[in-house]
PATIMAR-776467 format. One record per atom (N, C-alpha, C, O): residue in one letter; y, x, z. Coordinates in steps of 0.05 Angstrom, whole numbers, padded with zeros to 5 digits, always signed. Atoms other than C-alpha are relative to their C-alpha. Example, Ala and Ser with C-alpha at 12.3 -4.5 7.8 and 13.67 -1.06 7.14 Angstrom:
% residues 2
A-00024+00018+00000;A-00090+00246+00156;A+00024+00018+00000;A+00024+00039+00013;S-00024-00016-00001;S-00021+00273+00143;S+00022-00015+00014;S+00044-00005+00018;
//
This chain:
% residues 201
X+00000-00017+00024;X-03866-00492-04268;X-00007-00015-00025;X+00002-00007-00047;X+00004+00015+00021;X-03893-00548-04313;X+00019-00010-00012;X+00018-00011-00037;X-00022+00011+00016;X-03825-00579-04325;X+00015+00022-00001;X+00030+00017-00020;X-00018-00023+00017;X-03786-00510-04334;X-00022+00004-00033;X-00009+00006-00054;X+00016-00004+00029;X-03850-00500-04397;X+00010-00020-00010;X+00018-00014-00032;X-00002+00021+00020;X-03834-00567-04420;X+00020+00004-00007;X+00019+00010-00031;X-00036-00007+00014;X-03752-00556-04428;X-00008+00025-00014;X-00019+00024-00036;X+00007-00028+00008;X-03763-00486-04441;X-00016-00004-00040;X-00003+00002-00060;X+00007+00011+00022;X-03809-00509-04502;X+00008-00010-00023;X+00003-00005-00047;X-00010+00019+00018;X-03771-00561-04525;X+00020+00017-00019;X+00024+00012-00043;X-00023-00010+00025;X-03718-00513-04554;X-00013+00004-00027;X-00033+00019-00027;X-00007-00006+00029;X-03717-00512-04628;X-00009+00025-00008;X-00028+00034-00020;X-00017-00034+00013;X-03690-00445-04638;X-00001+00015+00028;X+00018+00014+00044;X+00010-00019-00022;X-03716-00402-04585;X+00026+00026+00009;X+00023+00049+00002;X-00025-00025+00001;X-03652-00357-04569;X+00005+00013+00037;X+00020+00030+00045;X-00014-00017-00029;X-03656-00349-04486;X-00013+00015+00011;X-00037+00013+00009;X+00012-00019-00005;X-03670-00294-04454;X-00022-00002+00032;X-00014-00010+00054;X+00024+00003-00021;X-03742-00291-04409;X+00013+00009+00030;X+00006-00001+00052;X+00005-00018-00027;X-03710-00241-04356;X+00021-00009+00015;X+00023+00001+00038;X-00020+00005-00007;X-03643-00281-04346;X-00009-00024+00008;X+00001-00033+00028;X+00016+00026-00014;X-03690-00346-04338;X-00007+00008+00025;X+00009+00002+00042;X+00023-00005-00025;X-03734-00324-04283;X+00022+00009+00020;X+00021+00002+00043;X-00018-00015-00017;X-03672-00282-04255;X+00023-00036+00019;X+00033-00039+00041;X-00014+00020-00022;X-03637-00359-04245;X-00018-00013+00018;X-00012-00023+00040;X+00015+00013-00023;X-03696-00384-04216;X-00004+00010+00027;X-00004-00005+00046;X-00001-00017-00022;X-03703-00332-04166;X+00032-00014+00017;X+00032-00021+00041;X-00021-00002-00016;X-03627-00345-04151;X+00000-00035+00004;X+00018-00043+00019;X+00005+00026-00011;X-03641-00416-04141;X-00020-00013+00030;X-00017-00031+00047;X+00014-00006-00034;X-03697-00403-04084;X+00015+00008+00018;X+00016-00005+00038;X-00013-00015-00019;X-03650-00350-04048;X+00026-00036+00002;X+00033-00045+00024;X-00031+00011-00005;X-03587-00408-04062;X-00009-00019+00028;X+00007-00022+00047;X+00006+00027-00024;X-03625-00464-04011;X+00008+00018+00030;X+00016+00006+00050;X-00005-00003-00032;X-03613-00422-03950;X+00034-00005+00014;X+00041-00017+00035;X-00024+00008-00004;X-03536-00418-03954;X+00010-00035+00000;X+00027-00046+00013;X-00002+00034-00006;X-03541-00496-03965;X-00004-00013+00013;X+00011-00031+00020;X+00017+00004-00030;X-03592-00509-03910;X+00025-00001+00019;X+00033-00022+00029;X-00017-00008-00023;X-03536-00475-03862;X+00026-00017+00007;X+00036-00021+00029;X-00020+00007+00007;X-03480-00508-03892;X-00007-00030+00009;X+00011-00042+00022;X+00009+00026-00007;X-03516-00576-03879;X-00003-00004+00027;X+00006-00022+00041;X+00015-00003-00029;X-03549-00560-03818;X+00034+00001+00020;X+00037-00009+00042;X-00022-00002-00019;X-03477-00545-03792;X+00017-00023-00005;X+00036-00024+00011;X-00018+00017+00003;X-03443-00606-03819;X-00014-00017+00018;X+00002-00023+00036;X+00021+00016-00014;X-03493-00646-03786;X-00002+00007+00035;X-00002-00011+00052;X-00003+00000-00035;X-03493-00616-03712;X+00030+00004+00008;X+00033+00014+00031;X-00018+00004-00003;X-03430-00621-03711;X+00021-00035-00004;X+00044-00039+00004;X-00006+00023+00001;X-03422-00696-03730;X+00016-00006-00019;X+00029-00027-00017;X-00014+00006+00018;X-03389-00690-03791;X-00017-00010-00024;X-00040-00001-00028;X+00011+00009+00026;X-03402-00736-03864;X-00025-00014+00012;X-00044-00008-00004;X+00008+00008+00000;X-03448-00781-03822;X-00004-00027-00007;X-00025-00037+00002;X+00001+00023+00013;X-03436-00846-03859;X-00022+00005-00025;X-00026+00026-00038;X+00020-00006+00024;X-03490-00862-03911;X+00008+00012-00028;X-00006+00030-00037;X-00020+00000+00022;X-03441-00858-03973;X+00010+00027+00005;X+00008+00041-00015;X-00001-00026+00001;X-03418-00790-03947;X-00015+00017+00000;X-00015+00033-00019;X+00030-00007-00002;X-03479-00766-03929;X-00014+00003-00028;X-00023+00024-00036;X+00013+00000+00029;X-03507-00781-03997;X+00015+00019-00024;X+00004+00037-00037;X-00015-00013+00027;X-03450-00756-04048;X+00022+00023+00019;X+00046+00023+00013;X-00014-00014-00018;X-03420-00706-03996;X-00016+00031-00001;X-00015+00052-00015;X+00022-00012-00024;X-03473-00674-03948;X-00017+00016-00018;X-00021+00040-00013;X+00027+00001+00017;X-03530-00674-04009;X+00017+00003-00027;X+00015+00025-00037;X-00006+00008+00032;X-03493-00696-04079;X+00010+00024-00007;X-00001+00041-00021;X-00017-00025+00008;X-03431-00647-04076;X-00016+00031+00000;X-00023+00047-00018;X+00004-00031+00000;X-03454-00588-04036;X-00034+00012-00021;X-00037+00034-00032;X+00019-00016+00020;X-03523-00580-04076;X+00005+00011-00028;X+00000+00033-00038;X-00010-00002+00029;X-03495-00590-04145;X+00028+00026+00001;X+00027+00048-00011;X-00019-00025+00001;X-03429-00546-04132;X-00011+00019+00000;X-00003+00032-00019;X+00009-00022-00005;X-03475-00488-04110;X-00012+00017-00019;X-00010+00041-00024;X+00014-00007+00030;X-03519-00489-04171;X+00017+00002-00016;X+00017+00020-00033;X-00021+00005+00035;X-03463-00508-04220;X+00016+00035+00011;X+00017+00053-00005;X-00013-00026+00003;X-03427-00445-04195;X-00025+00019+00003;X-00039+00010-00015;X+00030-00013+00015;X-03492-00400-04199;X-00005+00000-00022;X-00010+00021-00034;X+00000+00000+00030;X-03498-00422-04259;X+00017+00015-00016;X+00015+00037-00028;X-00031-00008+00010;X-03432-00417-04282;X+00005+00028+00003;X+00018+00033-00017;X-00002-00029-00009;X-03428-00340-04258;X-00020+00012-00010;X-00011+00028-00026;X+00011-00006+00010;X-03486-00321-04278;X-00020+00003-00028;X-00036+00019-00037;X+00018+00015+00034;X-03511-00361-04349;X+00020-00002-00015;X+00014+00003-00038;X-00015+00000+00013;X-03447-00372-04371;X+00015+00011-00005;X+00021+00014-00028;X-00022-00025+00001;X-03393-00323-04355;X-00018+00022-00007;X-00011+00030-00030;X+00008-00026+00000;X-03439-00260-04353;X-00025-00001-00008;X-00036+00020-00009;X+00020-00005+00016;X-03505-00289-04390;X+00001+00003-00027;X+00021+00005-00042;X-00001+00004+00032;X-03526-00289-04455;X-00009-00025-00019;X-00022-00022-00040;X-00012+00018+00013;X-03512-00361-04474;X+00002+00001-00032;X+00023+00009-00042;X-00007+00003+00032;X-03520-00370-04551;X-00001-00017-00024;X+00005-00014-00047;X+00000+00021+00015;X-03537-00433-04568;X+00006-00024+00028;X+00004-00021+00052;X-00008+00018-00025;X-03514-00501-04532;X-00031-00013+00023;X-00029-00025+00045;X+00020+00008-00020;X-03594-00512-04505;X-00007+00015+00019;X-00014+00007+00041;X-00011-00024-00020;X-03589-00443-04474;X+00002-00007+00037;X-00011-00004+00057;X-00009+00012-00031;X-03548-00476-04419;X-00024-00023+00014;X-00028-00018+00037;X+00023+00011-00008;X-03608-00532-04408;X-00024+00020+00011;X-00038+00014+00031;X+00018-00010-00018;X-03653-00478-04394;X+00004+00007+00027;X-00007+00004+00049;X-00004-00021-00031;X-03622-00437-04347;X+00009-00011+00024;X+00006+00000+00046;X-00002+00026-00017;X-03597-00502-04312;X-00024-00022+00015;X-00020-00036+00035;X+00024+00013-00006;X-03668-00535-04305;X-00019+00026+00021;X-00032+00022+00042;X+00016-00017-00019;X-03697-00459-04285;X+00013+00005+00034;X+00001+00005+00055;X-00021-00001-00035;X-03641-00451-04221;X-00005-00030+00014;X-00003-00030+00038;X-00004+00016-00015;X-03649-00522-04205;X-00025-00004+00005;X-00029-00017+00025;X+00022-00001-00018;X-03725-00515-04201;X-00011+00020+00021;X-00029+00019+00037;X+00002-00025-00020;X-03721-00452-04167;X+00011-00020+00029;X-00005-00023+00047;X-00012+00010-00024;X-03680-00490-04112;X-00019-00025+00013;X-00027-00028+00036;X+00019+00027-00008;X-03721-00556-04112;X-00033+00023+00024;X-00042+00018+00046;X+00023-00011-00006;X-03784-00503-04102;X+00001+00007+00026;X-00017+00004+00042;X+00013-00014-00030;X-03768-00470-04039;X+00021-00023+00021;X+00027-00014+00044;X-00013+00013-00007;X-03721-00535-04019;X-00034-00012+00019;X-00037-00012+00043;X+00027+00005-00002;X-03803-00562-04018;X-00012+00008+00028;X-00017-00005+00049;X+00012-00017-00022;X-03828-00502-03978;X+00006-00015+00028;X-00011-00026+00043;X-00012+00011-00027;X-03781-00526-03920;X-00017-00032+00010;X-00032-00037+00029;X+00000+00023+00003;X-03790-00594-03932;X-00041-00003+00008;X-00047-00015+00029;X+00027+00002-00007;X-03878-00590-03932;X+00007+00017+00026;X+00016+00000+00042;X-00003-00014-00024;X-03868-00534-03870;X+00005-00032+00022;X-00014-00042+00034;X-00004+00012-00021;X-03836-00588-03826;X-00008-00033+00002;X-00002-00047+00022;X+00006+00025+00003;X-03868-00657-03855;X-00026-00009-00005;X-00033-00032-00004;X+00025-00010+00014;X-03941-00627-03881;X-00008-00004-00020;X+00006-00018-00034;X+00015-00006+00024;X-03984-00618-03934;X+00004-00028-00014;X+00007-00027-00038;X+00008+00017+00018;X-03988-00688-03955;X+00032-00010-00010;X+00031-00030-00025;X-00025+00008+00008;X-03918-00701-03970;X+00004+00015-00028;X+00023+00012-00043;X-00002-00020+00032;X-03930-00653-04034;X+00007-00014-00023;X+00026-00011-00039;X+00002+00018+00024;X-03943-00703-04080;X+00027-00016-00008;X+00040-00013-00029;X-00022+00015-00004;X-03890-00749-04064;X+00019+00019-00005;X+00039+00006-00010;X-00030-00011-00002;X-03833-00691-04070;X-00002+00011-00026;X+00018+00012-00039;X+00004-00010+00036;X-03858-00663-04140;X+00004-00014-00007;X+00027-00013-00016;X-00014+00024+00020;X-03856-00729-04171;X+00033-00007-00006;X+00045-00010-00027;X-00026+00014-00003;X-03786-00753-04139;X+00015+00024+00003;X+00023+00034-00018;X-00022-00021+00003;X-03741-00695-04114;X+00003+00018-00025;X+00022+00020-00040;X+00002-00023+00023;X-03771-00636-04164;X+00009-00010-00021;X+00024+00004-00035;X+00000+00006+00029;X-03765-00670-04220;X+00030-00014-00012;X+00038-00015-00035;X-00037+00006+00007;X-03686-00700-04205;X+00010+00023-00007;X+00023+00027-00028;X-00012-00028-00001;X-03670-00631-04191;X+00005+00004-00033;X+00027+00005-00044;X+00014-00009+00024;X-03704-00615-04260;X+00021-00010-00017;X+00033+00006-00032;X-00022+00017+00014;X-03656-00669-04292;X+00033+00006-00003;X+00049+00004-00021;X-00031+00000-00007;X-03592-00657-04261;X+00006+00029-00010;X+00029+00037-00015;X-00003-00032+00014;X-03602-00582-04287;X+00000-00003-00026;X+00012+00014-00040;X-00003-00002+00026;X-03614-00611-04353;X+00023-00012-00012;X+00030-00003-00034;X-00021-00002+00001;X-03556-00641-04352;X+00031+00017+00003;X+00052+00017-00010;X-00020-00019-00013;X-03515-00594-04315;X+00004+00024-00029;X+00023+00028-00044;X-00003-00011+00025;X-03533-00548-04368;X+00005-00001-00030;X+00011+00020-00042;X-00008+00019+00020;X-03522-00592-04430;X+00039+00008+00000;X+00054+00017-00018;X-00031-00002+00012;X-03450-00588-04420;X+00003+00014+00008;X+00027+00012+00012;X-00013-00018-00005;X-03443-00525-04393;X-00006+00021-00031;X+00009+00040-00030;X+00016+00003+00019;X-03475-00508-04459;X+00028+00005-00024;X+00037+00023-00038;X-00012+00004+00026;X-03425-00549-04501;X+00025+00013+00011;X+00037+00026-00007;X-00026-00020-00012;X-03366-00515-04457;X+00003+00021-00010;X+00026+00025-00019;X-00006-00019+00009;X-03381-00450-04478;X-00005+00010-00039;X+00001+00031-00050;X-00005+00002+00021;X-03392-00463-04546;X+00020-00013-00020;X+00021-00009-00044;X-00012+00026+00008;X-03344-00519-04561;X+00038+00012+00024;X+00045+00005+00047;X-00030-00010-00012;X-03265-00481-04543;X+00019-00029+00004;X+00034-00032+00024;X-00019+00032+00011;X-03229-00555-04562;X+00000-00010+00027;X+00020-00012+00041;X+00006+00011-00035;X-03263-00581-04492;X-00017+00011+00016;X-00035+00003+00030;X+00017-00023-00019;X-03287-00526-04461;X+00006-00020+00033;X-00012-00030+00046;X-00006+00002-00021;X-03243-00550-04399;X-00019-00033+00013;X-00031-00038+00034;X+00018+00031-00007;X-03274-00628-04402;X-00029+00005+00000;X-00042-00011+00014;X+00022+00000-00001;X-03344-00600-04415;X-00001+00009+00024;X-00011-00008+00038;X+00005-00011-00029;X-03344-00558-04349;X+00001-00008+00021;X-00014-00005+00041;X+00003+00023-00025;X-03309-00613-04306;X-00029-00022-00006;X-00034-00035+00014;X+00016+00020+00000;X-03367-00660-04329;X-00036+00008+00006;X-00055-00005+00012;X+00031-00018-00004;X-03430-00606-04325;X+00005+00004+00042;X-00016+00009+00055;X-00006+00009-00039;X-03403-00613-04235;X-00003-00036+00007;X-00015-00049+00024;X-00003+00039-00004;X-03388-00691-04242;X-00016-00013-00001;X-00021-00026+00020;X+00027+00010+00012;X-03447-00718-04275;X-00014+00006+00020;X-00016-00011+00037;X+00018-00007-00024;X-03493-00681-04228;X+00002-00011+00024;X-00017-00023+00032;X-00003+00007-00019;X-03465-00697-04169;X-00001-00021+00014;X-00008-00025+00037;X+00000+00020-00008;X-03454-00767-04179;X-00031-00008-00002;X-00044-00021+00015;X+00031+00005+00000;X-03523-00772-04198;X-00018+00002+00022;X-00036-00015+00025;X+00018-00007-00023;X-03557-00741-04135;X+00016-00016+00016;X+00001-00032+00028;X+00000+00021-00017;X-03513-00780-04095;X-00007-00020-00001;X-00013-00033+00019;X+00007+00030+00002;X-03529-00841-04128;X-00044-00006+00018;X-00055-00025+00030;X+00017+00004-00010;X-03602-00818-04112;X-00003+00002+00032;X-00020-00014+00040;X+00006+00000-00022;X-03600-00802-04039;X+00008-00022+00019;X+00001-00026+00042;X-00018+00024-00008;X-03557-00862-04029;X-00022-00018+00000;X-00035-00024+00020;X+00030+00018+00002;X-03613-00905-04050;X-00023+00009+00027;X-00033-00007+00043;X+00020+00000-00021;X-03660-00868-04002;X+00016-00003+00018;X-00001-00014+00032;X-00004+00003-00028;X-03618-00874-03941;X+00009-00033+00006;X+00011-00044+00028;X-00002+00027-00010;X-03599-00947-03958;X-00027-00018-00005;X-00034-00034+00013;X+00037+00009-00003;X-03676-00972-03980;X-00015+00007+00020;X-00034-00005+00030;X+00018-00006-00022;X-03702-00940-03932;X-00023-00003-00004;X-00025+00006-00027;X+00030-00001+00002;X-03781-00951-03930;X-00006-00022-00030;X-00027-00031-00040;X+00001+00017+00027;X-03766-00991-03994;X+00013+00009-00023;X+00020-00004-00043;X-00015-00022+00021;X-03736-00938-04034;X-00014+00002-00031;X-00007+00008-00054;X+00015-00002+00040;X-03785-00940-04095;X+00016-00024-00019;X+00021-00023-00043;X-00017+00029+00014;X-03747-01011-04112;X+00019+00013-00014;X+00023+00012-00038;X-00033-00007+00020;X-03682-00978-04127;X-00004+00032-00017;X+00011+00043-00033;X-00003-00035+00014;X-03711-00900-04146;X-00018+00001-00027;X-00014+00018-00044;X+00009+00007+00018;X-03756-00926-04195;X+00016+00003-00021;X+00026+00023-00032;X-00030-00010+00021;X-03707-00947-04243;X+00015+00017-00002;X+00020+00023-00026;X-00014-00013-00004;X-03666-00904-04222;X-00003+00029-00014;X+00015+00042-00024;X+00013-00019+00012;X-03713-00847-04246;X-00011-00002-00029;X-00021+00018-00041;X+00004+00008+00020;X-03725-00883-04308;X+00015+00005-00019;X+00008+00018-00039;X-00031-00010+00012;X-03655-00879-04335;X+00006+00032+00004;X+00020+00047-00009;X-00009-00041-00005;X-03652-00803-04308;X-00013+00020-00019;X-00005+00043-00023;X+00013-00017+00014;X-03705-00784-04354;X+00017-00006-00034;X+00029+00008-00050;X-00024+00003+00022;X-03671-00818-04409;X+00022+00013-00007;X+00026+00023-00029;X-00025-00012+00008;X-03610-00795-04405;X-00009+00031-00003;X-00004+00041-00025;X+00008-00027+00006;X-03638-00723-04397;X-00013+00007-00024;X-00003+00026-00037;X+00015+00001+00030;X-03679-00723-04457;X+00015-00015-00023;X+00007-00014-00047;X-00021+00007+00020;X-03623-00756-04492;X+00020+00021-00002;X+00031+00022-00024;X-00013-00028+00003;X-03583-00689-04479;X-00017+00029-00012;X-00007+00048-00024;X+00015-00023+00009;X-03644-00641-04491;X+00009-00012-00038;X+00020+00002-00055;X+00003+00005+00032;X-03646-00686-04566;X+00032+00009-00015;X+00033+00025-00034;X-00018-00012-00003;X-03579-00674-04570;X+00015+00032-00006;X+00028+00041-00025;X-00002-00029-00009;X-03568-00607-04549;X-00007+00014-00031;X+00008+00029-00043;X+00017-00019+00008;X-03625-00586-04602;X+00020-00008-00029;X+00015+00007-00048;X-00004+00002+00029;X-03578-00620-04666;X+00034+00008-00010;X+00047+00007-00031;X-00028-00016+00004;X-03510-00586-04645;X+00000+00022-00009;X+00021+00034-00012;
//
């Protein structure tokens, strides 16, 4: 909840609505189970086990598609969208809604002490890839000229991003801070280079 206050905050010009926030976050908890299933079945079945699939497949695609259309259905077609940072919120609240009860599972079957470790690194990609995700879903519906290039790039961007991160953890392996470090360094960057952004369109 600390990094939805912080985006949330950052806007400028205060224009989105409290009950359509909280309403994506909710649909971001409920979205992890259809993904779970969707995984859980690619997986006992032996399909997308190469690392490289596995990463921008298994994890990259199907998380990001799920949200970006959630999104997309609910914040942008049928919300109330009215400025381009708008889309940053409601993109950071769905993708911490998902990260949150992605967690639940995740402490449930690994325990309590793994908390720390998944707030810092997962929560907080999630958090990113929403602020991006939303960024151009944002300039899409404000911006008719490239509506169509903003919307392919608010799916693209994301996706390649989480794969690039899970890719790193399944090829580092117990040495994964080497490559997620940086990796997380530039993610904040660039995200906070779209919130600054966002706030002077």
């Amino acid at each position: 909840m600390a990094l939805l206050s912080y985006f949330y905050l950052r806007n400028e010009y205060e224009s989105t609505v409290n009950a359509l926030v909280f309403r994506t976050f909710i649909i971001g908890l409920i979205l992890v189970f259809p993904v779970m299933v969707l995984q859980y079945a690619f997986t006992a079945e032996g399909l997308l086990q190469a690392g490289l699939s596995q990463a921008f497949i298994l994890y990259g695609f199907f998380e990001e598609f799920f949200k970006w259309f959630m999104l997309y259905f609910f914040a942008y077609q049928y919300g109330q969208m009215k400025r381009r940072y708008d889309g940053i919120v409601y993109g950071v609240s769905l993708s911490l809604g998902f990260a949150s009860m992605e967690n639940v599972f995740y402490i449930l079957a690994h325990g309590l002490e793994t908390a720390v470790g998944r707030a810092l690194l997962p929560v907080s990609s999630h958090a990113l890839y929403g602020v991006i995700m939303g960024y151009y879903l944002g300039r899409a519906k404000m911006e008719n000229t490239k509506r169509k290039q903003f919307l392919l790039l608010s799916l693209l961007i994301p996706v390649m991003l989480h794969g690039v991160y899970d890719f790193i953890l399944l090829t580092f392996d117990m040495y994964f801070l080497i490559g997620l470090v940086p990796f997380m360094v530039g993610l904040w960057i660039l995200a906070l280079n779209k919130v600054k952004w966002a706030n002077k369109l």
